[in-house]
matplotlib code that plots the C-alpha trace (Angstrom):
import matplotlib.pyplot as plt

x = [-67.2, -67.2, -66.9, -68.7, -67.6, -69.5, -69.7, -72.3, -73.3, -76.1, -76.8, -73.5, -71.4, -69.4, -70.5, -69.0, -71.3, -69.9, -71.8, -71.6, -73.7, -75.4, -74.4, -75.3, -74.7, -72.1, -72.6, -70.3, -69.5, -65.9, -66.0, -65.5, -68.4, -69.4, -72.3, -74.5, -73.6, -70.3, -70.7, -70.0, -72.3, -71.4, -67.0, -68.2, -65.3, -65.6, -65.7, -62.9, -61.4, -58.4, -57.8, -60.9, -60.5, -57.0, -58.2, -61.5, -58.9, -57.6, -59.7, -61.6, -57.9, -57.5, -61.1, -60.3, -55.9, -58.0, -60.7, -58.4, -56.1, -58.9, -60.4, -56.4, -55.8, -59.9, -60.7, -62.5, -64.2, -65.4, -65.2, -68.1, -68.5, -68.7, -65.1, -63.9, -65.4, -63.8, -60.3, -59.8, -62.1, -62.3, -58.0, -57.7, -54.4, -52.6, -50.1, -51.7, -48.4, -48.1, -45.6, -44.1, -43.8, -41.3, -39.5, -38.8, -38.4, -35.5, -34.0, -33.4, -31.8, -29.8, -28.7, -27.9, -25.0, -23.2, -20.1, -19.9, -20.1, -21.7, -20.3, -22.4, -22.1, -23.3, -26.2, -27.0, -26.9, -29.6, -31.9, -32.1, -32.9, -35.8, -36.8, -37.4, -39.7, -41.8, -42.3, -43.5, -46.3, -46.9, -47.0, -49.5, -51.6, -51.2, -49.6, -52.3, -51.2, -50.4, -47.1, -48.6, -50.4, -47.3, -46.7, -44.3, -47.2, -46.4, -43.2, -43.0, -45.1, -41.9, -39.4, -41.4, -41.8, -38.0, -36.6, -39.1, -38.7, -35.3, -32.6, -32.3, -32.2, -29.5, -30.6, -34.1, -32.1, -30.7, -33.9, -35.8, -32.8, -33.5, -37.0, -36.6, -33.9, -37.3, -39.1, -37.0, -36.3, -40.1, -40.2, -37.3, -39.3, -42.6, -44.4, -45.0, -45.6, -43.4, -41.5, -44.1, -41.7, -39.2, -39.4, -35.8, -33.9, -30.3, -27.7, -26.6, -22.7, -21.8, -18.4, -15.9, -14.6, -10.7, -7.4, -4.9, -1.3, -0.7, -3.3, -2.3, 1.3, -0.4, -2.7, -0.3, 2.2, 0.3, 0.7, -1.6, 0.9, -1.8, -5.1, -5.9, -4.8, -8.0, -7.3, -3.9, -5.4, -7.9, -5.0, -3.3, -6.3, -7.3, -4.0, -3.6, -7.1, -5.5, -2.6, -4.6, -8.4, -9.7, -13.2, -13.7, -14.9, -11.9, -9.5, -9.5, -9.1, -5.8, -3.6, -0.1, -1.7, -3.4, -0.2, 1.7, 5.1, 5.4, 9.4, 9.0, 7.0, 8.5, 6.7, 7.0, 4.3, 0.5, -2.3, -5.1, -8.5, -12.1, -14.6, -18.1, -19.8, -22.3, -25.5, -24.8, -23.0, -19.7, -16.7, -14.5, -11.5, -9.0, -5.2, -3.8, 0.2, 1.7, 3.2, 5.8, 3.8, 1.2, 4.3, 5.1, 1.6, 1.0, 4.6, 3.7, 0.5, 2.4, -0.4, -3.1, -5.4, -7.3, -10.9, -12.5, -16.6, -17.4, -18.9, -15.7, -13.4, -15.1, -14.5, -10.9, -10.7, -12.4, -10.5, -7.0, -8.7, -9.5, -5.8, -4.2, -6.5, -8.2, -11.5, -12.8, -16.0, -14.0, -15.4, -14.0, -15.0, -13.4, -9.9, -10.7, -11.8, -8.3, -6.2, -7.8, -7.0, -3.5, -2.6, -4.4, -2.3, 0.9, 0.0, -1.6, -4.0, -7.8, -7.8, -5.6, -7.1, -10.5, -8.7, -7.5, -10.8, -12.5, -14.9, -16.4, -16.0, -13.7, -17.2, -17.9, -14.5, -14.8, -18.4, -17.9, -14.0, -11.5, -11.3, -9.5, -7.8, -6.7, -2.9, -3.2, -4.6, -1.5, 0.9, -0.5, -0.8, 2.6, 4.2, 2.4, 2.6, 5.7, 9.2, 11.7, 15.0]
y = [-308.5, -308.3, -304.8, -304.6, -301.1, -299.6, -296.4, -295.6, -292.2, -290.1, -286.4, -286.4, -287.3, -290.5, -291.5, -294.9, -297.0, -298.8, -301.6, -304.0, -307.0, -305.5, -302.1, -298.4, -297.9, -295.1, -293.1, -290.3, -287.9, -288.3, -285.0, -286.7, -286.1, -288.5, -288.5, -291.7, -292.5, -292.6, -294.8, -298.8, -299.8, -303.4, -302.7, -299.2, -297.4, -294.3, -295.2, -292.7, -291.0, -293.1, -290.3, -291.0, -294.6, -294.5, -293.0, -295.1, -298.0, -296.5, -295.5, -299.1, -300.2, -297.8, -298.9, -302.9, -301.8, -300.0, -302.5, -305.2, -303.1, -302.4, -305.8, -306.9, -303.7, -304.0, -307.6, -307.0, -304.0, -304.2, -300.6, -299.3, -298.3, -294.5, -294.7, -296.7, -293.9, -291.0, -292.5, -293.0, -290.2, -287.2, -287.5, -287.9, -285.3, -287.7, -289.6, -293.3, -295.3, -299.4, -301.1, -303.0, -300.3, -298.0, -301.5, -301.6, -298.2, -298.3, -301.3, -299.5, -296.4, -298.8, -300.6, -297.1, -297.1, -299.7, -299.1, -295.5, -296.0, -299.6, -303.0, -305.1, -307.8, -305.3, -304.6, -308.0, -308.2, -305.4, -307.4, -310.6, -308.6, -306.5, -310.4, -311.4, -308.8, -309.0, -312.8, -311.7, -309.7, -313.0, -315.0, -312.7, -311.7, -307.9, -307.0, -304.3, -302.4, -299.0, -297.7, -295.2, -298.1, -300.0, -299.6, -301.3, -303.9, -305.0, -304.6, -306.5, -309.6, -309.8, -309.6, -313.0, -314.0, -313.7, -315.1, -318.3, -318.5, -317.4, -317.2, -316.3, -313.3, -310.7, -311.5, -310.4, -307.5, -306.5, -306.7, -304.3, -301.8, -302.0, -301.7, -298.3, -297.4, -297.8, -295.6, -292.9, -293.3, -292.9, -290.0, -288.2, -289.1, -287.7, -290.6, -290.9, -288.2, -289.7, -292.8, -294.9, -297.7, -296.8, -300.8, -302.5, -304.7, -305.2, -307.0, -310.3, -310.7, -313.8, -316.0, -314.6, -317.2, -316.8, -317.8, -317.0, -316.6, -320.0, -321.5, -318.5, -320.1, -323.5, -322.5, -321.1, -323.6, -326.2, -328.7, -328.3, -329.1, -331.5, -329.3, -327.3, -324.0, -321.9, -323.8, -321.8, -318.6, -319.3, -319.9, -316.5, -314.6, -316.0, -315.1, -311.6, -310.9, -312.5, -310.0, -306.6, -307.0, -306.3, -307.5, -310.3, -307.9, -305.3, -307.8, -306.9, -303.3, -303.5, -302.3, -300.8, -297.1, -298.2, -298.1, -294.9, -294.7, -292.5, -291.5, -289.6, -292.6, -295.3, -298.0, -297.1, -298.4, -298.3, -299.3, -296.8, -298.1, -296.4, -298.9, -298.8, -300.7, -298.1, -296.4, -293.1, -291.9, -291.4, -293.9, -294.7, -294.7, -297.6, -297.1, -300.5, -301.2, -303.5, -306.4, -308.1, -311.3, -309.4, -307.7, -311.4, -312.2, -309.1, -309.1, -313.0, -311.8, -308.7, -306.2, -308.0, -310.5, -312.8, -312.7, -315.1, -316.4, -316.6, -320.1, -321.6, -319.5, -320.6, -324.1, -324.0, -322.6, -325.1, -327.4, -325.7, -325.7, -329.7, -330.1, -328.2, -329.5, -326.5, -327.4, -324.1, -323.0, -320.7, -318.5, -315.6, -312.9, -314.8, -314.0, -310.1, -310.9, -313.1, -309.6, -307.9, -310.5, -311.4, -307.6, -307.7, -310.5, -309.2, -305.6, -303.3, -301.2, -301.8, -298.0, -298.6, -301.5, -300.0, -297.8, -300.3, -301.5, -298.2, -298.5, -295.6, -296.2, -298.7, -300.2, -301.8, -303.2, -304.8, -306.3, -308.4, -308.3, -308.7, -311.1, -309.7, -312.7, -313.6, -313.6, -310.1, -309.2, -310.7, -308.8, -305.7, -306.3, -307.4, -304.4, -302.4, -304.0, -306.8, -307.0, -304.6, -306.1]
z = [25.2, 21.5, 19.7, 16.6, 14.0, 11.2, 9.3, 7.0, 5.7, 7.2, 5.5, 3.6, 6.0, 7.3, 10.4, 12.7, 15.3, 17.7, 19.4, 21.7, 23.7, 26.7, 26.1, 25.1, 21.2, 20.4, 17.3, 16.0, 13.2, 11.9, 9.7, 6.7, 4.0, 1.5, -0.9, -0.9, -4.4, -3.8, -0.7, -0.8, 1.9, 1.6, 1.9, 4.0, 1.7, -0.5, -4.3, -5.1, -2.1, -0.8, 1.8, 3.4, 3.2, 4.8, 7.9, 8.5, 8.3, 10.8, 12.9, 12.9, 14.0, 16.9, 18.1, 17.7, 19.4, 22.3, 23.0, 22.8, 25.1, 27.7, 28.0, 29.4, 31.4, 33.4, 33.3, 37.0, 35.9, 32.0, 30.1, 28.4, 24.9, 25.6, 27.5, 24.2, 22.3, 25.1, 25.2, 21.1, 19.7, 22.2, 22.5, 19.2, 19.5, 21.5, 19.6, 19.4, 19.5, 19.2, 21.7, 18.9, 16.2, 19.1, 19.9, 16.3, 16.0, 18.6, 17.1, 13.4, 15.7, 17.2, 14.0, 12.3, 14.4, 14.1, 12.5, 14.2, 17.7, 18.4, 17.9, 15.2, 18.1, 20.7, 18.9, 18.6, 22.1, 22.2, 19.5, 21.5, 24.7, 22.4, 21.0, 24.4, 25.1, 22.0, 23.2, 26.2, 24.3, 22.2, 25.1, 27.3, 24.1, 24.9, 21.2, 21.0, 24.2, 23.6, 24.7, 27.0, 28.7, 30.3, 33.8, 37.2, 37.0, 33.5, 33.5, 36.9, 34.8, 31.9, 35.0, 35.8, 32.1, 31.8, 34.4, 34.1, 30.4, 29.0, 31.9, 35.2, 37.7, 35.9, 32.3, 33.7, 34.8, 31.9, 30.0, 32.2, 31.9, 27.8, 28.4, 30.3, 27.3, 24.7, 26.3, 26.9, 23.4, 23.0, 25.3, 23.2, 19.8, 21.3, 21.1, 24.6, 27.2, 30.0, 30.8, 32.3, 33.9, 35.9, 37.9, 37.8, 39.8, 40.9, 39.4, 41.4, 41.9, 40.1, 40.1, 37.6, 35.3, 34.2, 34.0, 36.7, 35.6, 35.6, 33.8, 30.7, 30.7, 30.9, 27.6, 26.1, 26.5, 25.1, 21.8, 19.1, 16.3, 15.5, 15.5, 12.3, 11.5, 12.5, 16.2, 16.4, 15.0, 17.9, 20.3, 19.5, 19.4, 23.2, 24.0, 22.7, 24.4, 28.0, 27.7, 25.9, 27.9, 24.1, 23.6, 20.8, 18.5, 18.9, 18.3, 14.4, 15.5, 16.6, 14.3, 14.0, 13.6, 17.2, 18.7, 19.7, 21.7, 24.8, 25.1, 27.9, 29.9, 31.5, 29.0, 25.8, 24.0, 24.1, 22.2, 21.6, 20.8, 21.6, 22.4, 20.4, 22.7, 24.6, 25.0, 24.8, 21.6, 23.4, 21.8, 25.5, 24.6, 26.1, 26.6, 27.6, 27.5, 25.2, 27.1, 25.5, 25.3, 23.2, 21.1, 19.8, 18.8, 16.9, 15.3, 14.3, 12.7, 11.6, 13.6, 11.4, 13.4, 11.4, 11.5, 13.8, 13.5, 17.7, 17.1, 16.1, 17.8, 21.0, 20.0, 19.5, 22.8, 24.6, 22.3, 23.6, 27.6, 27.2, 25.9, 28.9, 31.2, 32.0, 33.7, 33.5, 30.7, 29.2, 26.0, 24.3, 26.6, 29.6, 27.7, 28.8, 32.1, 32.5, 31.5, 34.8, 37.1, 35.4, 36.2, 39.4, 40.2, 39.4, 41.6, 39.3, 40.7, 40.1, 39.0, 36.5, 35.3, 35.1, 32.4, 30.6, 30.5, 29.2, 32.1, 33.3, 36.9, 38.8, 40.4, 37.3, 37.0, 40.5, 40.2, 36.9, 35.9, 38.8, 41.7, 44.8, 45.7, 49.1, 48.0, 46.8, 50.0, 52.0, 50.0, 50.1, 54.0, 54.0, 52.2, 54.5, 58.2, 57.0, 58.7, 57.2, 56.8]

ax = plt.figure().add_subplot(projection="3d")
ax.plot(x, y, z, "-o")
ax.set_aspect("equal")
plt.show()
């Protein structure tokens, strides 16, 4: 079904037509007047009013977005010309929004933050989950759907899309879950009346990847005399996230003004950092002790960490892993994934781990951070129910 547009002038005033094979022509007013001498009939433009023009631009794209929008939405059950001409001319008042233009509007919102409450690698995190989505509309040919036009369906299709495409069940996950983010951020902006996907999908428990206890001494422990310097800035970094739970991006954020003593506690010092990475514009803040394994790295560095690029830091660690034969694919975030389990392992609480973490419930903490191991289980049981001598 091919829509064909075109305004001409008729007493004074510009008027569109919209036609179509096999159909009933449409033919409207627009309320914008025009002489016939200042008419192009063959560009169907004004001579001099570039108000005018603007808005027949315009309104020839919201036709062509709508059309376009329809034939996707009722391919069993065609629309007509006089439901184009109800839905685009008669709700005129309704905020006419484009899919992509709030995607990218979310994405600037997101990128004003960083620096203030989001990590620049966070955000990044948020732009390749936004990518994949806008390849879903290239790949399905639906870039002129209207945001007030999504629904479960469609958002059920880039579940599919994803998970075929560009990973598997929980990256699907977490792309529906920024989906619904866009569109309350729509709903906030005004550009949309409601929220019109709610569809999502639970997260699948997957194997943690870590070092035990052992396996840190083992890393640590091991020669690299040899490697180049960067490899044993590498080395120290991994290190001092295994005994903090820092994320790769916080490392450069601990400094000495992060660290406070507490005379009247037990352990003495702490390091105090507020992590950016979150939706709402709320820092968490992270209180973590300072073991004395992470007192020597930072006195070594003297509380400066070098700067690290991911790519290269994540090959000197699988550099160091190969060394200590480590047969574990181990990347920077595993290194705060190994402080939860090397406290876990040694008794802490998963409470109090969950606060070292900055997570906002110990749920989270459980799910993708620390491994109840059996070992932990049997001295638990054993303080409990064991022989007392």
């Amino acid at each position: 079904m091919r829509l064909k547009i075109w305004f001409f002038i008729r007493n004074n005033s510009i008027t569109c037509k919209l036609s179509s094979t096999n159909q009933k022509r449409v033919e409207f007013v627009t309320g914008m007047r025009c002489t016939p001498e200042n008419w192009d009939k063959q560009k169907e433009r004004t001579k001099n009013n570039t108000a005018d023009n603007a808005r027949i631009t315009e309104l020839r794209a919201l036709f062509e977005q709508r059309h376009e929008e329809l034939l996707i939405l009722q391919k069993h059950n065609p629309h007509t010309l006089r439901q184009l001409f109800n839905e685009v001319w008669k709700n005129k008042e309704t905020a006419y929004t484009s899919f992509l233009v709030l995607i990218q509007e979310w994405q600037d919102y997101l990128e004003s933050r960083v620096g203030t409450d989001l990590e620049y690698s966070t955000f990044k995190s948020y732009k390749s989950k936004l990518n994949n989505i806008r390849d879903f509309v290239t790949f399905t040919k639906t870039k002129y759907l209207n945001a007030n036009s999504w629904n479960d369906g469609i958002a059920m299709e880039l579940e599919s899309y994803i998970k075929k495409y560009k990973g598997g069940h929980n990256h699907a996950e977490k792309v529906l879950s920024q989906l619904r983010e866009v569109f309350k951020f729509g709903k906030k902006k005004k550009y949309i009346v409601s929220v019109p996907v709610e569809h999502s999908i639970k997260r699948l428990p997957v194997d943690l990847v870590y070092l035990t206890a052992k396996e840190i001494k083992r890393f640590a422990d091991v020669d690299i005399s040899k490697q180049a310097p960067h490899v044993q800035k590498a080395k120290d970094g991994f290190l001092l996230q295994c005994y903090t739970g820092v994320a790769f991006a916080e490392l450069t954020r601990i400094t000495k003004d992060t660290i406070f003593e507490t005379p009247k506690l037990e352990w003495k010092e702490w390091i105090l950092i507020k992590r950016k990475k979150t939706k709402k514009r709320k820092l968490k803040p992270c209180i973590i002790p300072v073991l004395p394994e992470a007192k020597k790295i930072l006195e070594k560095y003297n509380y400066k960490i070098p700067k690290f690029e991911n790519g290269n830091y994540n090959l000197a660690i699988a550099c160091i892993c190969t060394l200590a034969k480590i047969k574990k694919d181990i990347s920077s975030h595993n290194g705060r994934k190994s402080f939860g389990n090397y406290l876990s392992e040694l008794g802490i609480s998963n409470e109090s781990i969950s606060k070292m973490y900055g997570h906002s419930n110990t749920q989270i903490t459980e799910n993708s951070y620390v491994e109840i191991r059996q070992t932990r289980i049997a001295r638990e049981i054993n303080q409990v129910f064991g022989k007392k001598e």
